[in-house]
FIGU-906853 format. One record per residue (C-alpha): residue in one letter; x, y, z; residue number from 1. Coordinates in Angstrom, 3 decimals, decimal comma, always signed. Layout:
% residues N
atom code:A&px:X&py:Y&pz:Z&pos:NUM
...
This chain:
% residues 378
atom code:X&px:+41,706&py:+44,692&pz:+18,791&pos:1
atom code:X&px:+40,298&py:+41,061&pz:+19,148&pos:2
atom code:X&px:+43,235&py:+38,365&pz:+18,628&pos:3
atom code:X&px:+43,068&py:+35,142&pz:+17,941&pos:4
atom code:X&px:+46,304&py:+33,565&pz:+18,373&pos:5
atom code:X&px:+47,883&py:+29,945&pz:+19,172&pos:6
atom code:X&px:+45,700&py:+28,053&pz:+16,871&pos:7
atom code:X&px:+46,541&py:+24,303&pz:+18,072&pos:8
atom code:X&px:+45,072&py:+20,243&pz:+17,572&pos:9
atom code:X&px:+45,825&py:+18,733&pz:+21,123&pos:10
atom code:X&px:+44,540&py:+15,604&pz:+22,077&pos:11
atom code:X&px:+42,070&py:+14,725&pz:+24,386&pos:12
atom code:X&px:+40,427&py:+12,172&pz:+26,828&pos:13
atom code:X&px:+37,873&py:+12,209&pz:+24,648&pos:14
atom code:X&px:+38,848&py:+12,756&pz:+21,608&pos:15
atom code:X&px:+40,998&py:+15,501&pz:+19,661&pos:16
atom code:X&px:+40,310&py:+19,538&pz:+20,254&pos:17
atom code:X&px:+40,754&py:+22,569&pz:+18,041&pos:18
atom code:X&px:+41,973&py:+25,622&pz:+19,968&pos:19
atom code:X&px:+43,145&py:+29,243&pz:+19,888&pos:20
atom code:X&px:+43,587&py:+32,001&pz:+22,515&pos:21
atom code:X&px:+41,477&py:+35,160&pz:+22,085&pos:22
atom code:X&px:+42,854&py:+38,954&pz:+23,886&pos:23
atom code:X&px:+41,386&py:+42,012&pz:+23,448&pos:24
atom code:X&px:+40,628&py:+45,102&pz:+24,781&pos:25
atom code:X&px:+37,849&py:+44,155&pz:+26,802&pos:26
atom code:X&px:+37,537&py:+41,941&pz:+29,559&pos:27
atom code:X&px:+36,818&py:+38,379&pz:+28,552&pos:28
atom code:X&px:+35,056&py:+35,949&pz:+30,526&pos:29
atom code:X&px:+37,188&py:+32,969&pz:+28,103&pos:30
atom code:X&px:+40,415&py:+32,740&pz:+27,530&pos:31
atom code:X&px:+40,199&py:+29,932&pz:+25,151&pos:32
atom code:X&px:+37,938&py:+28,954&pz:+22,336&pos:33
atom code:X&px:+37,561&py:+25,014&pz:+21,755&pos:34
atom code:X&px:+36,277&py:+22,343&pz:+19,791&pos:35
atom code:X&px:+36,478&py:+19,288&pz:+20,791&pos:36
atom code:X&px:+35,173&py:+16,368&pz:+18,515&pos:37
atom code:X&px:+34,678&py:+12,772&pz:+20,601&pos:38
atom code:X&px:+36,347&py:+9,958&pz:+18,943&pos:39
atom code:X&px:+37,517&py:+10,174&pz:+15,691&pos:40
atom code:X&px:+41,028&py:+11,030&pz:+13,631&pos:41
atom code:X&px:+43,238&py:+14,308&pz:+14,131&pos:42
atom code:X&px:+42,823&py:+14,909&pz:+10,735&pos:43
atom code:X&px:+39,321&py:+16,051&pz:+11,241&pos:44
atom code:X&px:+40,706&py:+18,536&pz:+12,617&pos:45
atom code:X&px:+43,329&py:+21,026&pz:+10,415&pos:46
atom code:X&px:+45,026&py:+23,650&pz:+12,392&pos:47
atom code:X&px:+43,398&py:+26,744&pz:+10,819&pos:48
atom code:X&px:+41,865&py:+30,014&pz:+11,957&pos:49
atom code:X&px:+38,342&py:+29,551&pz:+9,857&pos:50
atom code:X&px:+36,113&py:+28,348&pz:+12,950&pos:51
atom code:X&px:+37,347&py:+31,384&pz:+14,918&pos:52
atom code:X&px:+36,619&py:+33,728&pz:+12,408&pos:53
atom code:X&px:+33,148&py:+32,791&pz:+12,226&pos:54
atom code:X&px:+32,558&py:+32,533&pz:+15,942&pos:55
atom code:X&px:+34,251&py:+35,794&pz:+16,660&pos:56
atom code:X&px:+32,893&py:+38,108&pz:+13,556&pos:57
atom code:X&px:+29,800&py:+38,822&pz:+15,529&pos:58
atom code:X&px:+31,490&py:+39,603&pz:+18,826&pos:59
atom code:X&px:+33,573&py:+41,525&pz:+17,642&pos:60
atom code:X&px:+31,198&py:+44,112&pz:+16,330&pos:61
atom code:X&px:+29,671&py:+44,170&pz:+19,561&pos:62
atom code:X&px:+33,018&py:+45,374&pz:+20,855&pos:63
atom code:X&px:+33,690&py:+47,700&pz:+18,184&pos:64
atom code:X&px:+37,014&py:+45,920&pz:+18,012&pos:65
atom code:X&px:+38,780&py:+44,681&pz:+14,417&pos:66
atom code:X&px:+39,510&py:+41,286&pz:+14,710&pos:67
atom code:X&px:+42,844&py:+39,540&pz:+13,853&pos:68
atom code:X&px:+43,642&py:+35,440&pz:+12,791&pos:69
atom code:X&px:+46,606&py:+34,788&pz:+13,587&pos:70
atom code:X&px:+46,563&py:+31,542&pz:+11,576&pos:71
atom code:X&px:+45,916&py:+30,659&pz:+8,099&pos:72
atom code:X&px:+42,378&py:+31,381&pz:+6,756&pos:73
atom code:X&px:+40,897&py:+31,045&pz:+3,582&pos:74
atom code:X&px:+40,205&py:+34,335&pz:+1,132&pos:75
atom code:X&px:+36,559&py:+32,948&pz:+0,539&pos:76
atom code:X&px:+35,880&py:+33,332&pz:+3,508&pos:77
atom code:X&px:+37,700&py:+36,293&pz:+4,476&pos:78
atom code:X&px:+35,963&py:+38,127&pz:+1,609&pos:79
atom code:X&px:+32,460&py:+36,898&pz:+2,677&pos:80
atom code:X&px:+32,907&py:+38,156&pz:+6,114&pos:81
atom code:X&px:+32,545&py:+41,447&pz:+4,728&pos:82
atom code:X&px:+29,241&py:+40,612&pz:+3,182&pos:83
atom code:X&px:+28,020&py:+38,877&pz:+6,149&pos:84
atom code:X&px:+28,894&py:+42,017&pz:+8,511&pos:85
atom code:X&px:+27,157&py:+44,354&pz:+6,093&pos:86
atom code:X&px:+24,143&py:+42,135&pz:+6,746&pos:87
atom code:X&px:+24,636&py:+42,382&pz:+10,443&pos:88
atom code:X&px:+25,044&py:+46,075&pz:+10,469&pos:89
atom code:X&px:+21,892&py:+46,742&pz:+8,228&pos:90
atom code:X&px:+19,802&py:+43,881&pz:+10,715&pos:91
atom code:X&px:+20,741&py:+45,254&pz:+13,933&pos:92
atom code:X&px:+22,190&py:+49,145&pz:+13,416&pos:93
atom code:X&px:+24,228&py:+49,157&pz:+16,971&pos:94
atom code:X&px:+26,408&py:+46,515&pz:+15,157&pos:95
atom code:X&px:+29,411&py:+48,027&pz:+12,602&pos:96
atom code:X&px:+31,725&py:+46,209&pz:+9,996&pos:97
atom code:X&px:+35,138&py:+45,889&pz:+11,402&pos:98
atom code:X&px:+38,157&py:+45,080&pz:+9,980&pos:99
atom code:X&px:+39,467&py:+41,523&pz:+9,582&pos:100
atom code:X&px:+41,876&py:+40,142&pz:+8,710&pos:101
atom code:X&px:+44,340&py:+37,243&pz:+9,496&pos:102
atom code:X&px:+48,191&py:+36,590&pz:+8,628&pos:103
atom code:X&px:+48,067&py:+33,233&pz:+6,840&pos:104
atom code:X&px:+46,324&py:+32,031&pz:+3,479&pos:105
atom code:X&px:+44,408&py:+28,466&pz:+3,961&pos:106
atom code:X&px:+44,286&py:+26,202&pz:+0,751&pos:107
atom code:X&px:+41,377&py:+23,321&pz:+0,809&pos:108
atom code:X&px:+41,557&py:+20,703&pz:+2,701&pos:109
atom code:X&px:+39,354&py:+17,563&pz:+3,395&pos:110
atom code:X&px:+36,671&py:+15,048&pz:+3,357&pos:111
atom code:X&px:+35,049&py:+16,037&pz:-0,375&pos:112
atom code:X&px:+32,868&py:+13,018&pz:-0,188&pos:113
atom code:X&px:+31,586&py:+13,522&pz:+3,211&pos:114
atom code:X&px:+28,668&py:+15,364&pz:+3,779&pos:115
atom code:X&px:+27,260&py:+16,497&pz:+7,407&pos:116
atom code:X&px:+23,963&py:+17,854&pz:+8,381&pos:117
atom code:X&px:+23,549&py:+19,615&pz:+12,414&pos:118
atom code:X&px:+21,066&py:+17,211&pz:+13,982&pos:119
atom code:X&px:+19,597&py:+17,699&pz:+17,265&pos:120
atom code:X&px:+16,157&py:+15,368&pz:+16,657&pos:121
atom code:X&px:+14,173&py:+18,438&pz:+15,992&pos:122
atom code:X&px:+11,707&py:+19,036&pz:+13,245&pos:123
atom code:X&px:+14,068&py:+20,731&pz:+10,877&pos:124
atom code:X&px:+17,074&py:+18,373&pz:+10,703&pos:125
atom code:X&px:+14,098&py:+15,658&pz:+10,572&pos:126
atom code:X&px:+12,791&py:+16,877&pz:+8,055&pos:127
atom code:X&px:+16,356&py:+17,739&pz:+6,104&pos:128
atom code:X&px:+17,104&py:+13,537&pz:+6,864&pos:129
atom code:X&px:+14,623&py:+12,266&pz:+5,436&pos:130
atom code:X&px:+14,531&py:+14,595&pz:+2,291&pos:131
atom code:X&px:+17,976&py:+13,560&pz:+1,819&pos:132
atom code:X&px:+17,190&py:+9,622&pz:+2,283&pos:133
atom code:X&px:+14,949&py:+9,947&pz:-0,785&pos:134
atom code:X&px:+16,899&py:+11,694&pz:-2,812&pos:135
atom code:X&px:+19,876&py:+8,908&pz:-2,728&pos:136
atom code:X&px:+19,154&py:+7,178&pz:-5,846&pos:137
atom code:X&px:+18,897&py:+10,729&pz:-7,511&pos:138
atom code:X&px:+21,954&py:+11,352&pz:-10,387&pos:139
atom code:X&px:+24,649&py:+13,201&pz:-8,874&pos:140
atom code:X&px:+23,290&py:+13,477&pz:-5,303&pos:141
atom code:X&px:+25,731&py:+13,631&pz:-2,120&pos:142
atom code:X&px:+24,386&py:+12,027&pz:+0,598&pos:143
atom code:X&px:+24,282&py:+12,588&pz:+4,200&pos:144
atom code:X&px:+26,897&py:+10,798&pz:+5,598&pos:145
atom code:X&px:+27,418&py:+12,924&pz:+9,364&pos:146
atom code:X&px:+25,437&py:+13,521&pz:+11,343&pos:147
atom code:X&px:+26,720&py:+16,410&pz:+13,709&pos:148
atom code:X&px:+25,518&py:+17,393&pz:+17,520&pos:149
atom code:X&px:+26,898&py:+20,882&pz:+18,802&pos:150
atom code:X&px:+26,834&py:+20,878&pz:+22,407&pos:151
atom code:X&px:+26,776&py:+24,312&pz:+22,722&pos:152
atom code:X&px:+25,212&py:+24,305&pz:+26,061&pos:153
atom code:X&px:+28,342&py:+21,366&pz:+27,484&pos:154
atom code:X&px:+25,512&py:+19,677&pz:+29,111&pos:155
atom code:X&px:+26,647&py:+16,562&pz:+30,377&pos:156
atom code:X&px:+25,278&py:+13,538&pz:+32,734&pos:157
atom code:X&px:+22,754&py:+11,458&pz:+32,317&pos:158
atom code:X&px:+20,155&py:+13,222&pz:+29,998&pos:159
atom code:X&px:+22,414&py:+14,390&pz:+27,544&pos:160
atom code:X&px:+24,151&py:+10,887&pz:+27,341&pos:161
atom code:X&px:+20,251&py:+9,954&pz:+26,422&pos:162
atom code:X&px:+20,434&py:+12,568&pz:+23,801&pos:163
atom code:X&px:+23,347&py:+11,905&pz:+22,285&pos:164
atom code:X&px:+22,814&py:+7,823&pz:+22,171&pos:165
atom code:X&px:+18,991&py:+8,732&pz:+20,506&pos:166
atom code:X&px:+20,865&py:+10,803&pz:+17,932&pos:167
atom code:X&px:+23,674&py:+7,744&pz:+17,283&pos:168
atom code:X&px:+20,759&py:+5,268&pz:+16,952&pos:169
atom code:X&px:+19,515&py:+7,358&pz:+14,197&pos:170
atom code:X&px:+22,407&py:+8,010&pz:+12,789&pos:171
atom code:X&px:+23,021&py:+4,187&pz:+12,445&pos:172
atom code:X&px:+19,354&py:+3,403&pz:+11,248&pos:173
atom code:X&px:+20,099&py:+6,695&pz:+8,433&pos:174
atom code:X&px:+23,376&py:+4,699&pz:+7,723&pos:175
atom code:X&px:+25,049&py:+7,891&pz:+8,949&pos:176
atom code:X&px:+27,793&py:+8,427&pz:+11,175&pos:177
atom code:X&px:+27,423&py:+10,135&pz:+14,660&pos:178
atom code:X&px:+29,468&py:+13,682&pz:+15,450&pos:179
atom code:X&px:+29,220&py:+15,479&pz:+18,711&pos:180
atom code:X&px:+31,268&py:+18,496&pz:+18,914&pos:181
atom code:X&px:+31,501&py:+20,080&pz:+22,359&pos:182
atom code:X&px:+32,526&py:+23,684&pz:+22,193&pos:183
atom code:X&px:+32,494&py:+26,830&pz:+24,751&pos:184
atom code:X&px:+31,740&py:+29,461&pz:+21,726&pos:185
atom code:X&px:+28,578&py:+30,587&pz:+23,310&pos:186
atom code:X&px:+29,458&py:+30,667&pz:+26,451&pos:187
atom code:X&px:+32,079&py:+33,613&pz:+25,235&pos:188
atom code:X&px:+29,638&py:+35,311&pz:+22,959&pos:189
atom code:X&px:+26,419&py:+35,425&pz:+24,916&pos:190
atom code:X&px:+27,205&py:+38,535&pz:+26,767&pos:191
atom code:X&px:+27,706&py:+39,828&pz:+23,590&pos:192
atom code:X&px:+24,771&py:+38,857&pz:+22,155&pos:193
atom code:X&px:+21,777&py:+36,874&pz:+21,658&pos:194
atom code:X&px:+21,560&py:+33,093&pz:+20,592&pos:195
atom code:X&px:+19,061&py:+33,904&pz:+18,253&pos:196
atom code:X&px:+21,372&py:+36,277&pz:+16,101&pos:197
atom code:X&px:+24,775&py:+34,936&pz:+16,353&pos:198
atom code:X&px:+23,743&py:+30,648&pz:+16,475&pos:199
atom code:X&px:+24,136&py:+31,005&pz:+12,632&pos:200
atom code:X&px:+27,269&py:+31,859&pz:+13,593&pos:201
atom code:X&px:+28,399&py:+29,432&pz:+16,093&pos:202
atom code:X&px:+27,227&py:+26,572&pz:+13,142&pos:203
atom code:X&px:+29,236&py:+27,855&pz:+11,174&pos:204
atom code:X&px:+32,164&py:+27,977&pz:+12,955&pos:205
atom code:X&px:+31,724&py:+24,594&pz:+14,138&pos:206
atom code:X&px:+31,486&py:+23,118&pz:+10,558&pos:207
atom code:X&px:+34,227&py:+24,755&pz:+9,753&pos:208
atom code:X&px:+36,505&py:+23,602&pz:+12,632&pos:209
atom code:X&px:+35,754&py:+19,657&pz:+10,709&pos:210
atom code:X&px:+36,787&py:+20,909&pz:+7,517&pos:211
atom code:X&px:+39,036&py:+17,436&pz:+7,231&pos:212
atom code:X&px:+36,425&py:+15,742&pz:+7,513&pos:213
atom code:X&px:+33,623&py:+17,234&pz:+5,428&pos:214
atom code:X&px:+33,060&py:+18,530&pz:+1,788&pos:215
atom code:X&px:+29,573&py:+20,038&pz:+2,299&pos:216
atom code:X&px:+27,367&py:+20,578&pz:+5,738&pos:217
atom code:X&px:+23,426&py:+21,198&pz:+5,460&pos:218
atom code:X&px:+22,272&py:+23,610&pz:+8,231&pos:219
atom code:X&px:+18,146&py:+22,932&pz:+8,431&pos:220
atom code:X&px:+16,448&py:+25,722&pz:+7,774&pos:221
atom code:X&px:+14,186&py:+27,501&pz:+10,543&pos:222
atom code:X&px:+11,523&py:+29,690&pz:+8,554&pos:223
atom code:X&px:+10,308&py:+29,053&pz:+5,136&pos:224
atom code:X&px:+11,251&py:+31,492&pz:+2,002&pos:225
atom code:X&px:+7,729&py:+32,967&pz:+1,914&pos:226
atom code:X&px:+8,929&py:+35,273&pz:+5,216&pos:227
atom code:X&px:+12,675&py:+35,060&pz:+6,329&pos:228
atom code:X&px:+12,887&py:+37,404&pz:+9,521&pos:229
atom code:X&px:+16,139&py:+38,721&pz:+10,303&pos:230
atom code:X&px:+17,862&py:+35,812&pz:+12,243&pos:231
atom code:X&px:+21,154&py:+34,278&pz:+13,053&pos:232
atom code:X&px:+20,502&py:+31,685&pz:+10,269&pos:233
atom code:X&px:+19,402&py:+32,212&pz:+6,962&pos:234
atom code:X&px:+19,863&py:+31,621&pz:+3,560&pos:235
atom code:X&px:+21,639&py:+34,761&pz:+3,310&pos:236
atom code:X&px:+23,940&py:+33,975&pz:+5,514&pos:237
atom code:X&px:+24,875&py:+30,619&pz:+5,889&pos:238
atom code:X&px:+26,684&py:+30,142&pz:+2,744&pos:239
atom code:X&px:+29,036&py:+33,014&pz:+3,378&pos:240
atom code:X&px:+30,615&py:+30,634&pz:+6,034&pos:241
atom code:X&px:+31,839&py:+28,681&pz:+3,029&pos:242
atom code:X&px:+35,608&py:+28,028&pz:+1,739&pos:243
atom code:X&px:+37,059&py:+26,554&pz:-0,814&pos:244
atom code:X&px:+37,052&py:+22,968&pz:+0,237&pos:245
atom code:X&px:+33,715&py:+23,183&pz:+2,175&pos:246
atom code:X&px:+30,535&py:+24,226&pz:+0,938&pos:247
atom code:X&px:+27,987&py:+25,424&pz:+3,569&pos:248
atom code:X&px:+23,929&py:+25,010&pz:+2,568&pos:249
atom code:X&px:+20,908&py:+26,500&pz:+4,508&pos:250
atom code:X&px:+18,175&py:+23,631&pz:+3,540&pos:251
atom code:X&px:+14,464&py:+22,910&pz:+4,210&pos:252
atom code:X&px:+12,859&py:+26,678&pz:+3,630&pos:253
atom code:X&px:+10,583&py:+25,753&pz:+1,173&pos:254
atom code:X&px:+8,202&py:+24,196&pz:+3,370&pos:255
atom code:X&px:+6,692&py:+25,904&pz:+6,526&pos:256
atom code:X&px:+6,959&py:+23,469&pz:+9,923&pos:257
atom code:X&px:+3,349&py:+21,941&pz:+9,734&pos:258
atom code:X&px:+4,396&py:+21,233&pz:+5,741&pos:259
atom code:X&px:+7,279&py:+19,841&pz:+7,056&pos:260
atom code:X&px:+5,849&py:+17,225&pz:+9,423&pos:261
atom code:X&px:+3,410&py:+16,385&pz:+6,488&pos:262
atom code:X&px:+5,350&py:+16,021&pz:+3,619&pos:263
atom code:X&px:+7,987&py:+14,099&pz:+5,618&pos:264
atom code:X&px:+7,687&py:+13,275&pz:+9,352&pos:265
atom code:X&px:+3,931&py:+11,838&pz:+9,277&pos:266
atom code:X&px:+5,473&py:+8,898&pz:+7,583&pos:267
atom code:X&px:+8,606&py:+7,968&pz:+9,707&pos:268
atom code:X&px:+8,512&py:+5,657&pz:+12,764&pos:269
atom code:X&px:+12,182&py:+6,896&pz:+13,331&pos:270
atom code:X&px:+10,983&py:+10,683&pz:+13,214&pos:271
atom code:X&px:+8,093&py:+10,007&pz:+15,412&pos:272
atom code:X&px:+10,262&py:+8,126&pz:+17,888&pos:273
atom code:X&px:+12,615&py:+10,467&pz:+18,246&pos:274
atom code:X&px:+11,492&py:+13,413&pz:+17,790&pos:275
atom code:X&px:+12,815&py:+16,487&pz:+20,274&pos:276
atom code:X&px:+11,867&py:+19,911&pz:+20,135&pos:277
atom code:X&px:+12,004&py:+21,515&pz:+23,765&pos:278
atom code:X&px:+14,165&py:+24,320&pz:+24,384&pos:279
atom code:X&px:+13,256&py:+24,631&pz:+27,771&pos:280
atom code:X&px:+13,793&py:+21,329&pz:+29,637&pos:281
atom code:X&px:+16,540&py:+19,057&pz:+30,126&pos:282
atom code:X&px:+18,693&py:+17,297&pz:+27,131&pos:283
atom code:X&px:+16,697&py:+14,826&pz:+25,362&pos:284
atom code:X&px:+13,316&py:+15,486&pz:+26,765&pos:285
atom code:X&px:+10,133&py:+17,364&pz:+25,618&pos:286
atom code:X&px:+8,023&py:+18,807&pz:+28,858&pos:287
atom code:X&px:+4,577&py:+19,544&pz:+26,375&pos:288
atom code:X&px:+3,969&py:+22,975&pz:+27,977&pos:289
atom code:X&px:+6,126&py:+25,394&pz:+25,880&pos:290
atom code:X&px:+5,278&py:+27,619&pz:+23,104&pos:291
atom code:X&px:+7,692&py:+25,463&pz:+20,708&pos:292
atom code:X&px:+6,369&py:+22,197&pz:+21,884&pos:293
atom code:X&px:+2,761&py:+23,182&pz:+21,657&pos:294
atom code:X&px:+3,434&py:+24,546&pz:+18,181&pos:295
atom code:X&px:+4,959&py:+21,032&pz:+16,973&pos:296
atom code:X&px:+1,884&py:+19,590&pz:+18,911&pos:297
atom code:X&px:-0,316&py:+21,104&pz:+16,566&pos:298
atom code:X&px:+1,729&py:+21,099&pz:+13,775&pos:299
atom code:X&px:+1,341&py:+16,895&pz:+14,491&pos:300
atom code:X&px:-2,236&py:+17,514&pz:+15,338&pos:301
atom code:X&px:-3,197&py:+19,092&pz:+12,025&pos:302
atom code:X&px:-0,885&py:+16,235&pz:+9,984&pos:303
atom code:X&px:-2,952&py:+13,672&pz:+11,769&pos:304
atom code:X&px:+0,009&py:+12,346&pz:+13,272&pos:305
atom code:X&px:+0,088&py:+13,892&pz:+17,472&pos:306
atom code:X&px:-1,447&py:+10,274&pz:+18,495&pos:307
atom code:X&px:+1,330&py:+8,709&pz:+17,112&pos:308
atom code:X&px:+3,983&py:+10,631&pz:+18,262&pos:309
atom code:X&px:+6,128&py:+9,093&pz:+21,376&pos:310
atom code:X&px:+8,013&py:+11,993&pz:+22,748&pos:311
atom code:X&px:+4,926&py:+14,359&pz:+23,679&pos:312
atom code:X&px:+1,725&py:+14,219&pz:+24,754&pos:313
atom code:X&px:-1,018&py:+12,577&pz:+22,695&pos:314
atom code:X&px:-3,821&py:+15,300&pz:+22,872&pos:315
atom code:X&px:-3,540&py:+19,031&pz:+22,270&pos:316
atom code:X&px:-4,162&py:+21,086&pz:+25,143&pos:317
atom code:X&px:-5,869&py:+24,326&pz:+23,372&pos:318
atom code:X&px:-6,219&py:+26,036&pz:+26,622&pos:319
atom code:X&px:-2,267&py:+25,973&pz:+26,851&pos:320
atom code:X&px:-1,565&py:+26,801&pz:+23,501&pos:321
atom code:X&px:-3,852&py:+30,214&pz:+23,713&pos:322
atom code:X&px:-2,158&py:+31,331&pz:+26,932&pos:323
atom code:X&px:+1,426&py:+30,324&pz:+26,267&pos:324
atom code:X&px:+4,292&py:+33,183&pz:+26,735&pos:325
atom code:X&px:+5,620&py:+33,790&pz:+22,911&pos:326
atom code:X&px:+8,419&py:+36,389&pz:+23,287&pos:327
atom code:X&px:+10,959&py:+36,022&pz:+20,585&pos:328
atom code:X&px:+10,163&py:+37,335&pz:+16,985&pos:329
atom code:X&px:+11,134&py:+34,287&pz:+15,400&pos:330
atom code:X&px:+9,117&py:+32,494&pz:+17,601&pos:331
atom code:X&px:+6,197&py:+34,650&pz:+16,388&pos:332
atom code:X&px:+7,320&py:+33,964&pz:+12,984&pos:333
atom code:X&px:+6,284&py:+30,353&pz:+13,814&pos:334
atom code:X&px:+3,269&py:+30,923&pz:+15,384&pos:335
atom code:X&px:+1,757&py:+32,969&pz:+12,750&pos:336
atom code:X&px:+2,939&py:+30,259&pz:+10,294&pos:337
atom code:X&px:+1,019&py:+27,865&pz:+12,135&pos:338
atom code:X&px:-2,240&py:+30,025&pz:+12,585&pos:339
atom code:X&px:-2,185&py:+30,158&pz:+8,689&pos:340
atom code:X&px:-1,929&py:+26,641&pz:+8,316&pos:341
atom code:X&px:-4,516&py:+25,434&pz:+10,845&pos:342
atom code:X&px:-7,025&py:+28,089&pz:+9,051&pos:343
atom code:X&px:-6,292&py:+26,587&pz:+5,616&pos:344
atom code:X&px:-6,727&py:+23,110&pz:+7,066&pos:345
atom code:X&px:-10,378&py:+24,001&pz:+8,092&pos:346
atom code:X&px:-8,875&py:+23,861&pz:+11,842&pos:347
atom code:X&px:-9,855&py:+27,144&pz:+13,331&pos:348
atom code:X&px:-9,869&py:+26,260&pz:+16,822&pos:349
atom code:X&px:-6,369&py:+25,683&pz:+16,412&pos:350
atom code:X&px:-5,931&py:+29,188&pz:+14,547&pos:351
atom code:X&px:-7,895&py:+31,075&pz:+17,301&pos:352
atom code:X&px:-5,984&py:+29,592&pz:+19,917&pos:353
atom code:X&px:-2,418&py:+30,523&pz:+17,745&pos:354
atom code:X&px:-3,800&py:+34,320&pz:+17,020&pos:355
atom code:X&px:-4,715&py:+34,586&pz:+20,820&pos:356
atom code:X&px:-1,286&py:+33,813&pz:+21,871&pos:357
atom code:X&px:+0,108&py:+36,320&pz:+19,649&pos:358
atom code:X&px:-2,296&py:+38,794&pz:+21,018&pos:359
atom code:X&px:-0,851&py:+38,650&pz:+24,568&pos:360
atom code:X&px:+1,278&py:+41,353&pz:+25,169&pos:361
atom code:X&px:+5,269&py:+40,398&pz:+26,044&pos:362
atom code:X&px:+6,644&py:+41,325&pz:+28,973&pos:363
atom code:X&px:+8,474&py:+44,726&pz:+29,205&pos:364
atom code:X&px:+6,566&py:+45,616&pz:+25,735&pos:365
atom code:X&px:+3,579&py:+47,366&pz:+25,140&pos:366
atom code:X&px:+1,692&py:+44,884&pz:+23,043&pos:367
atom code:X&px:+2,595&py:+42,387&pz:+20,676&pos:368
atom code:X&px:+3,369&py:+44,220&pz:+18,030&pos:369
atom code:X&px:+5,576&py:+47,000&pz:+19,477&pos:370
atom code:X&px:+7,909&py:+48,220&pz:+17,193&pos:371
atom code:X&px:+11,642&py:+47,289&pz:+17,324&pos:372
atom code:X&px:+11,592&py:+43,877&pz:+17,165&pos:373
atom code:X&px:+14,296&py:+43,271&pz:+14,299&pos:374
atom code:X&px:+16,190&py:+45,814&pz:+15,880&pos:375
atom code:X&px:+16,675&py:+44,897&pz:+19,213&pos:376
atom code:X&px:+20,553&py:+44,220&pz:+20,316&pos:377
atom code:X&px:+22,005&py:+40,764&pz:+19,003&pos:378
């Protein structure tokens, strides 16, 4: 069985840290799970099991082990975690519903008014911002208030400093408050399984760990509605990390990335400013040669926009874009998108090179399209 136990608020040098022991069976290359919000009140803070329960659901499936709170935990969400391992099991069949359970009962608690949205200055949570900004003066609209950083990753130095100051500047200019949550929940759930399935997940769990402080959290949406692949986050899933006192919204899958950057990004200096995509280099900085910067390169390119954008390079490199490495499905996902788009823009140099890259077979695969993808481990 996977425990949880010793839920406890400590304070901190930097700020004030949710954490709980985890034992089980297996050996475990954590002892602890944290999250550790900089600045701020306790009270963001309530010592509950919620956050655990979400990190842990997936991991423990992987382990074929039932997984036990030992702290309070609301029924919501206990309930919904048997609808969101039934959509585990039938994504990825190695994975099973365990049991779960926990020995307390958590009652709502928290910051109704406040309203947080995961930012990392990508196109998504962009895009999400600036929806929300013009939708302030709409009746009965809750605001952004938070914006929230997981540091998943517990980079630190000089880059990520960078980072996380470019994210408080546009916090400040969103008249938003700045949130960074460093947390070791993926460092404990990696060997597990893969980013891709359980970062859904890890959001989750680290909304829920600032249940004090927040009524509702947006997490940005990654594909649009038209073609949701199986993936960690989705509007299937992401509500069913909600509770009673915090309501948890997948947002921005109505429009496809290149619709996103022109119905919304085209027209912000502060998007186009700040703007980081790269999941390959260090914090805070886009290199211009990977598949997802070369996608939001065209994406820019075919809103008009690239030559105005400060945080990548200013002309489209076609040659790179056709030969690029595109190995995860969702990543595919996004490049057909994009393909699509730049053929019913009229730009089908931009297409060719997108279809191209899809046609290169991935390493250890047959071709492109072998079969498997949306079963592979998670």
């Amino acid at each position: 069985m996977l425990i949880v136990e010793d839920v406890r608020r400590t304070g901190t040098a930097q700020g004030w840290e949710l954490s709980a022991r985890v034992r089980a069976k297996a050996a475990l290359g954590v002892g602890r799970l944290h999250f550790t919000v900089r600045g701020g009140e306790a009270d963001r803070l309530p010592e509950r099991g919620d956050a655990f329960l979400a990190a842990l659901v997936m991991p423990a499936m992987s382990l074929g082990e039932d997984l036990l709170v030992d702290a309070p935990v609301s029924p919501r969400l206990l309930r919904s975690a048997r609808t969101v391992m039934e959509i585990y099991s039938a994504w990825w069949e190695r994975l099973r519903p365990v049991r779960v359970t926990a020995t307390g009962t958590a009652v709502a608690t928290g910051g109704e008014d406040a309203v947080g949205l995961f930012f990392t200055t990508g196109v998504d949570c962009f895009y999400s911002l600036l929806k929300d900004g013009e939708r302030r003066t709409e009746p009965h609209h809750q605001p952004v208030t938070d914006l929230l950083f997981a540091n998943f990753e517990q980079d630190s130095g000089t880059d990520h400093d960078r980072l996380v100051a470019r994210i408080g500047q546009v916090a400040a200019r969103s008249r938003c408050r700045a949130v960074v949550v460093d947390t070791n929940i993926r460092s404990f759930a990696e060997p597990l399984t893969t980013w891709e399935a359980y970062h859904g997940a890890a959001l989750g769990g680290v909304a829920l760990s600032l249940q004090g402080l927040l009524g509702r959290c947006l997490i940005a949406a990654s594909d649009q509605y038209r073609h949701l692949p199986p993936l960690g986050s989705h509007p299937l899933l992401d509500h069913l990390w909600s509770t009673e006192g915090l309501e948890i919204v997948h947002d921005g899958a109505e429009a496809t990335r290149t619709g996103k950057v022109e119905r919304r990004l085209v027209g912000s200096a502060l998007a186009l400013d700040n703007l980081g995509v790269c999941w390959r280099s260090r914090p805070g900085h886009n290199c211009g040669e990977c598949e997802k910067c070369l996608r939001t390169m065209a994406a820019l390119e075919l809103a008009g926009a690239l030559g105005r954008c400060r945080t990548l390079p200013r002309v489209l490199d076609l040659h790179r874009l056709r030969t690029v490495p595109v190995e995860s499905e969702d990543a595919r996902v996004s490049m057909r998108e994009l393909a699509l788009d730049a053929r019913a823009r009229g730009r089908h140099d931009i297409a060719d090179a997108a279809e191209h890259a899809l046609e290169r077979p991935r390493p250890g695969r047959s071709g492109p399209t072998a079969s498997g993808d949306r079963r592979e481990r998670p």
